[in-house]
C-alpha positions in Angstrom: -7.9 40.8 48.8 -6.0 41.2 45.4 -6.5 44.2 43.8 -6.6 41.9 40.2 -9.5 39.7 42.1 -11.5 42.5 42.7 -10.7 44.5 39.6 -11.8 40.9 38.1 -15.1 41.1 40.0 -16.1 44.1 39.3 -15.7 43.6 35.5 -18.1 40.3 35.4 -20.4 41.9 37.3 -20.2 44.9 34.9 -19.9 42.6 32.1 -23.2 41.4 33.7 -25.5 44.9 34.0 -25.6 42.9 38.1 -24.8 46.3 40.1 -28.4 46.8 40.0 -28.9 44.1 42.1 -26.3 44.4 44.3 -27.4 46.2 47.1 -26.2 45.9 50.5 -29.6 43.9 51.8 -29.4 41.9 48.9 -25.4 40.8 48.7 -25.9 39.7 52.7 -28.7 37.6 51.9 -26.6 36.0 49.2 -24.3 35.4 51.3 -25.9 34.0 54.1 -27.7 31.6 51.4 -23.9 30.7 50.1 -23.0 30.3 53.5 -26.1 27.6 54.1 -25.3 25.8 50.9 -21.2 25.5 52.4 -23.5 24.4 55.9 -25.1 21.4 53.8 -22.2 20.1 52.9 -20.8 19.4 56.2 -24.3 18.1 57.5 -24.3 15.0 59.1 -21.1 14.8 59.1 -18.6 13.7 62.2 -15.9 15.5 63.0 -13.3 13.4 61.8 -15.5 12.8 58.4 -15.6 16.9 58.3 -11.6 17.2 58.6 -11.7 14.7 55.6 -14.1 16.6 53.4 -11.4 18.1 50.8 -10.0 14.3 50.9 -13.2 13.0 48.8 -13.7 13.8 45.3 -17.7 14.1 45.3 -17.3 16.4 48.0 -14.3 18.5 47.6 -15.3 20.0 44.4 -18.8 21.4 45.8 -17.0 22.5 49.4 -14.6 24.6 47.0 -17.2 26.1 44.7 -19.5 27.2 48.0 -15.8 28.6 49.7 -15.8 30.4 46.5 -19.0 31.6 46.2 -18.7 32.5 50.0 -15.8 34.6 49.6 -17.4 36.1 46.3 -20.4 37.2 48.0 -18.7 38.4 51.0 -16.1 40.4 48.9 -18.5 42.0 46.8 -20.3 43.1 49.8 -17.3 45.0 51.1 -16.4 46.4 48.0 -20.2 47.9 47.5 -20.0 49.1 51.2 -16.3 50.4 50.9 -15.1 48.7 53.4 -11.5 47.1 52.8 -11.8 43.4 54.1 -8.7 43.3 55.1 -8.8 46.4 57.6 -12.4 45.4 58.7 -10.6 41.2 59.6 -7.4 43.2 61.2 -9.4 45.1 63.5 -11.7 42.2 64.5 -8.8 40.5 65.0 -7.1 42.8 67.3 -10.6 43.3 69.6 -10.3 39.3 70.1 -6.8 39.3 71.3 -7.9 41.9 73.4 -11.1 39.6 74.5 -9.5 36.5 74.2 -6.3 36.7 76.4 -4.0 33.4 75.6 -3.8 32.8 79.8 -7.4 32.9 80.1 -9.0 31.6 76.8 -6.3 28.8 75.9 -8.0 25.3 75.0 -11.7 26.7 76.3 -14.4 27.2 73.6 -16.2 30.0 76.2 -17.5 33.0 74.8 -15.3 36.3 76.1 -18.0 37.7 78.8 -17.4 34.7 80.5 -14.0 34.3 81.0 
């Protein structure tokens, strides 16, 4: 994440007097409701009319502002824990590799224990 993004973020929630509210509990259940509103838009939907989502004009723009308020709510959740998003998705990343080996996981959609 951009150190002008978040130095951004934290000014408009500042700007705001919203730190107060901003706890941990409360910035996860933000963000699980900004992840439900993104859910909604793809409801319904096949997959080929989901891989065409950004393609539409009355859809795209309220897919974008739920990525964004998503990403808002997820960064502002690592910034009040101190975590660094990017270490916390690196090392994720690196335990699935590690789970996940390419010659045993390649074109399967099966969770790691059962590999």
């Amino acid at each position: 994440m951009s150190d002008q993004l978040l130095a951004r973020l934290r000014q408009f929630v500042n700007d705001r007097d919203w730190e107060q509210f901003h706890d941990p509990k409360n910035l996860s259940m933000a963000l699980a409701a900004e992840v439900g509103e993104l859910l909604a838009c793809f409801r319904w939907l096949t997959p080929p009319e989901s891989e065409d989502i950004l393609r539409h004009e009355e859809t795209s723009k309220r897919v974008l502002e739920e990525l964004g308020d998503v990403a808002i709510c997820l960064m502002k959740l690592c910034d009040r824990l101190g975590v660094s998003i990017e270490e916390v998705a690196s090392e994720k990343l690196a335990l699935n590799e590690a789970r996940y080996p390419v010659d045993r996981a390649r074109g399967r959609a099966t969770k790691y224990s059962d590999l």
